[in-house]
C-alpha positions in Angstrom: 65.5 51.4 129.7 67.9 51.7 127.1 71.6 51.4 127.3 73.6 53.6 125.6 75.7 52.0 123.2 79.4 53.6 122.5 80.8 52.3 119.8 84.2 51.1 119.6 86.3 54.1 117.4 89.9 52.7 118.3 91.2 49.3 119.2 94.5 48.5 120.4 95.2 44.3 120.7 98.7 42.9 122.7 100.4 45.8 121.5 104.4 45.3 122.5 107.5 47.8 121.8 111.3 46.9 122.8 114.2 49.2 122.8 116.9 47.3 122.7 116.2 44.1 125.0 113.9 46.2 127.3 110.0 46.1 127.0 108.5 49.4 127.2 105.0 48.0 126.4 104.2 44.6 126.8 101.2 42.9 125.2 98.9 46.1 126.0 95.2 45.7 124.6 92.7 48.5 125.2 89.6 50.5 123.4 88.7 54.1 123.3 85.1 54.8 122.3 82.9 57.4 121.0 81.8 60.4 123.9 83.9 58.1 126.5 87.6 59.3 128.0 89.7 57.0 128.7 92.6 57.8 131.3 95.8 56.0 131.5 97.3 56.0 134.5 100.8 54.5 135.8 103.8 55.9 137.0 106.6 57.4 135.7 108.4 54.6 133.5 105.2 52.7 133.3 105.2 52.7 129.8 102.1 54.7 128.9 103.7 57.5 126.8 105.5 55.0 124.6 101.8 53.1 124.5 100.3 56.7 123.2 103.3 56.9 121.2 102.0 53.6 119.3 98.4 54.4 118.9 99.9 58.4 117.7 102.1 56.3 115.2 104.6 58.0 116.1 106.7 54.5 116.6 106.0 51.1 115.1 104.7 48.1 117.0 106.9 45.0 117.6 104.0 43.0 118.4 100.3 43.6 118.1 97.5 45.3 116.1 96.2 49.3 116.2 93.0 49.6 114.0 90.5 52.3 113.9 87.4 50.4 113.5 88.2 48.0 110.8 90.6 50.1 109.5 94.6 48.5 110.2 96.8 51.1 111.5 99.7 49.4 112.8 101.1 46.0 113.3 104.8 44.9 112.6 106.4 46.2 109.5 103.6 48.4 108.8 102.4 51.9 110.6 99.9 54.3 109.1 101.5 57.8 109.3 100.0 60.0 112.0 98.5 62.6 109.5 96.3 59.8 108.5 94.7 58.0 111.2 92.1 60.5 112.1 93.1 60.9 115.4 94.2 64.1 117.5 97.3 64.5 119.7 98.0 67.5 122.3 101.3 67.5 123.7 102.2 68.4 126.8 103.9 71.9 126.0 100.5 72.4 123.7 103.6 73.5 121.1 101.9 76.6 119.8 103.7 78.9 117.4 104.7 81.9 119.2 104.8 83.8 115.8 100.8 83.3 115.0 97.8 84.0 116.7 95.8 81.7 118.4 92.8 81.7 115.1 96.3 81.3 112.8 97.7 78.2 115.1 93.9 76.5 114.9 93.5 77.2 111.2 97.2 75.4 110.7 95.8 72.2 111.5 93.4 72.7 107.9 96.2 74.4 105.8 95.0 72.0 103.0 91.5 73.6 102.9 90.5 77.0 101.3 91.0 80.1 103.6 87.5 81.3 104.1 86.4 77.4 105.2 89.7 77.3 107.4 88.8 80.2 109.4 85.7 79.7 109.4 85.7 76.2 110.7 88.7 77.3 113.2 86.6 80.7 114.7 84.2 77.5 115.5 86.2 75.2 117.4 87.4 78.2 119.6 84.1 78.7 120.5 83.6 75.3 121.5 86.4 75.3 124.3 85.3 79.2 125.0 87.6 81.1 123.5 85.7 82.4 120.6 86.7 86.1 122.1 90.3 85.4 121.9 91.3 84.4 118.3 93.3 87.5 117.7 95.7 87.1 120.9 99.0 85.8 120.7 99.9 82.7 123.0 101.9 84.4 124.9 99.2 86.8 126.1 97.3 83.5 127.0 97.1 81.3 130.8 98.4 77.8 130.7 94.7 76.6 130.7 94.1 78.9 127.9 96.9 77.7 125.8 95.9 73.9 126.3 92.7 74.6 125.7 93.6 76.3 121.6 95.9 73.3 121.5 92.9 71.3 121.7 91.0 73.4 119.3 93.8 72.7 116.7 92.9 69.0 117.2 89.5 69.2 117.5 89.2 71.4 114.2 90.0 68.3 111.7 86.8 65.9 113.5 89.4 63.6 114.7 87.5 60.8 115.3 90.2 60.0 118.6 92.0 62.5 120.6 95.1 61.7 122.6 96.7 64.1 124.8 99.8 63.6 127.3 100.1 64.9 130.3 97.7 67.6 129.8 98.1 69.1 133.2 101.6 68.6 134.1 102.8 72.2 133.3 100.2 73.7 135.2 100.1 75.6 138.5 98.4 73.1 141.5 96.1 76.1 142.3 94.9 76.7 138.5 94.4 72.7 138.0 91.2 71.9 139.0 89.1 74.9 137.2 91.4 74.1 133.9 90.5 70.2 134.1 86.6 71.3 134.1 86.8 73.3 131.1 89.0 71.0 129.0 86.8 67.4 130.0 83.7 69.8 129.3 85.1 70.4 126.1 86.3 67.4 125.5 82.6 65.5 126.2 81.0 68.2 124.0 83.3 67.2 120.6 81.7 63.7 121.4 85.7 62.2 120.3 86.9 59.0 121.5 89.6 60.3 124.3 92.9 58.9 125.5 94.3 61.2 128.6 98.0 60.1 129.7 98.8 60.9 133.0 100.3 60.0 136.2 98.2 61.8 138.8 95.4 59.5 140.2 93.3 61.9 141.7 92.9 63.4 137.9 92.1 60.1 136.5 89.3 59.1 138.9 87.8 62.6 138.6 87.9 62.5 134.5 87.7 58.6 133.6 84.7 56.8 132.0 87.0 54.2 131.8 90.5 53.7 133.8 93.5 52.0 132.4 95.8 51.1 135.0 99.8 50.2 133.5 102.7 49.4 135.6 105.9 47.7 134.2 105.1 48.2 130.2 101.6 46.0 130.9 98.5 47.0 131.9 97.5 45.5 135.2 93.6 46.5 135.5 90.9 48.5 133.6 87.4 49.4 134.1 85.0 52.0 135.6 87.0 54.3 138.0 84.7 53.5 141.0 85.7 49.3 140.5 89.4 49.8 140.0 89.5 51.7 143.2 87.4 49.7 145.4 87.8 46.2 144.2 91.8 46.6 143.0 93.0 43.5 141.1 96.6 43.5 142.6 98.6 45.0 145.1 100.5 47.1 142.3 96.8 48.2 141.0 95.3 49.3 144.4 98.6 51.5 145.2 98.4 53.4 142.1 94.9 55.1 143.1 95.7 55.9 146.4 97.0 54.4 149.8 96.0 51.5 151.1 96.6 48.8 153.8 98.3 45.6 152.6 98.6 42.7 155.3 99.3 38.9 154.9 96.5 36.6 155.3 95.9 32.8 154.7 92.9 31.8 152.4 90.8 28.6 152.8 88.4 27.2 151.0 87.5 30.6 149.2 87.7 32.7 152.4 90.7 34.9 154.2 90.6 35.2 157.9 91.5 38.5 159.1 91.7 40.5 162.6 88.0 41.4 162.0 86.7 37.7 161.2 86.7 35.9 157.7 86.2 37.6 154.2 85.3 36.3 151.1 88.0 35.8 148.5 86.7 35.0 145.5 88.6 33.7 142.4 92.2 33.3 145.1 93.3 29.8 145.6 94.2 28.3 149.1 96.9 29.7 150.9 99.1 32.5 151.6 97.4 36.0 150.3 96.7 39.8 150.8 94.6 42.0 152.5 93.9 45.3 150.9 91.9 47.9 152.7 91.6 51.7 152.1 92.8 53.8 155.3 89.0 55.3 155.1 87.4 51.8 155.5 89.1 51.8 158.8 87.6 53.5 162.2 89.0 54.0 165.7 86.4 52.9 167.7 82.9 50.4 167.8 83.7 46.6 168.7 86.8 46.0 167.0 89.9 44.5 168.6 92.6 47.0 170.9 94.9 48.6 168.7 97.9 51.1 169.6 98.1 54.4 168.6 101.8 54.9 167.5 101.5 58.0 165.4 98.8 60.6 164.2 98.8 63.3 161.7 96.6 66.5 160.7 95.5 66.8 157.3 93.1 70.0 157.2 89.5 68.0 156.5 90.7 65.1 157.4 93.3 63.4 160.0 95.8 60.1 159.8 96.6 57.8 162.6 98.8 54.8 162.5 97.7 51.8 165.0 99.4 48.8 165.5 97.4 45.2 166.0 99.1 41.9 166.1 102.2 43.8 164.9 100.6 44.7 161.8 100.7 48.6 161.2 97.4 50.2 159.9 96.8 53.3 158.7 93.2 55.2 159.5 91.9 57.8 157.8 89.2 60.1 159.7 87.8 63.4 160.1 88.1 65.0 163.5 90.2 64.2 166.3 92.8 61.4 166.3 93.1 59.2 168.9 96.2 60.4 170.9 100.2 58.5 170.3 100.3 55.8 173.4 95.9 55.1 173.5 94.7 51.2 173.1 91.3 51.9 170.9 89.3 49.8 169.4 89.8 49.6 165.4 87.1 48.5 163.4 87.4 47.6 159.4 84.5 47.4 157.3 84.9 44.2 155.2 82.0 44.9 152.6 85.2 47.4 151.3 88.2 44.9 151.7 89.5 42.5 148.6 91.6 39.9 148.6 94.0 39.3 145.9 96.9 36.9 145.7 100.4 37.1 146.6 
């Protein structure tokens, strides 16, 4: 079977930017790549604007190389202006102009090509994120996801060759997020773009990602397929940013890290004191495990919380149906095949 092959459309190598004596990015590397979206996740302060910012050229680069297949975009002293890199950049208030309609804000982004082609190639890139019906409206007569979704067109309509948007969801209503996200990573996949997505909500990356870039601190801490940075987490700091999760002191010897359930490997974690990381869903009151307190429980709609207490350690449980009730001595049983060790 063949393996599809996505070529690399936008490299970014130990990328750094300072204010001052702070580091907002620190030696960040990453690569976007044809038909694949890329989400970059951290939380506020992490940095990740400020890296978008870099690869926009919107700022220089203290340290560090931005190139667009061989093409050198920025490294110190030099930054290629954003009109010229090819790439496309939604921000997060879309900024529309109120005083044109939504064909005349897509056709602004081709104001240096005749008017027939303009609107012409603009009525086209409407149609691609489904609004071809709605070219004559004004944005104000348009829904959040409707406005994002002719900001995108704008980009799209140049071919960018990368498209870069931050925070694409922030200003929407909780309620109208999920049906908005499906149209714009349907569009999105269908302009066949190399795509950065900024954001700070994990449950959007993991839902959206090819690829996940987790930063914390101005560096990136972890990348990879979605379904490896959650399960197998490369730090503490990286398994917290997708989600809770149990973190308890074990000691490692000889490649291996006992634990209240027996030993797990710990592979690539040198001897001594380390940590335990284990989703709350991995856990279950009940089976063979060691007697654990119940010290506090918690309804969730599908699903409920419980916190038990073993060896003085607290753990949260994640189930569906009942809780064990607040005072019980149950049984808690881990499934190791899910746990990873990391150090520190």
């Amino acid at each position: 079977m063949t393996q599809t092959v996505h070529p690399p459309v936008l490299s970014v190598e130990g990328v750094s930017r300072h204010y001052g004596a702070r580091a907002a990015v620190s030696e960040a590397s990453l690569t976007l790549e044809a038909g694949r979206i890329t989400c970059l996740l951290g939380p506020s302060g992490s940095g990740k604007s400020t890296l978008l910012r870099l690869i926009a050229g919107l700022e220089p680069v203290d340290a560090g190389t931005i190139r667009s297949g061989e093409t050198l975009l920025s490294e110190p002293g030099r930054t290629t202006p954003p009109e010229q890199r090819g790439t496309g950049l939604v921000f997060q208030d879309y900024a529309l102009f109120p005083h044109l309609t939504t064909l005349e804000n897509v056709r602004f982004g081709l104001s240096d090509r005749p008017r027939r082609e303009g609107k012409a190639r603009s009525l086209e890139a409407l149609e691609r994120v489904g609004l071809g019906d709605r070219g004559n409206a004004w944005p104000h007569a348009l829904s959040g996801g409707e406005q994002q979704r002719v900001a995108l067109a704008r980009s799209l309509v140049r071919e960018p060759a990368a498209i870069l948007l931050d925070e694409p969801f922030s200003g929407l209503d909780a309620h109208l997020k999920a049906g908005v996200r499906e149209e714009l990573t349907a569009a999105l996949r269908a302009a066949g773009a190399a795509v950065l997505i900024v954001t700070h909500d994990a449950g959007e990356a993991l839902m959206m990602a090819d690829t996940l870039v987790l930063m914390d601190d101005g560096r990136v801490i972890q990348s990879g397929p979605p379904a490896d940075c959650h399960d197998r987490p490369a730090s503490v700091a990286a398994a917290r940013l997708l989600g809770e999760v149990n973190v308890a002191p074990v000691v490692v010897r000889q490649g291996m890290a006992s634990t209240p359930w027996g030993t797990t490997p710990a592979p690539g974690v040198a001897d001594g004191p380390a940590s335990l990381l284990l989703r709350p869903h991995h856990l279950t009151p009940g089976g063979d495990g060691p007697g654990a307190e119940v010290i506090a429980r918690r309804y969730g709609g599908a699903w409920s919380e419980a916190d038990l207490r073993l060896d003085g350690q607290v753990w949260r449980v994640r189930m569906t149906g009942e809780p064990p009730a607040v005072g019980a001595i149950v049984p808690l049983g881990a499934d190791l095949s899910k746990a990873t060790v990391v150090a520190g």
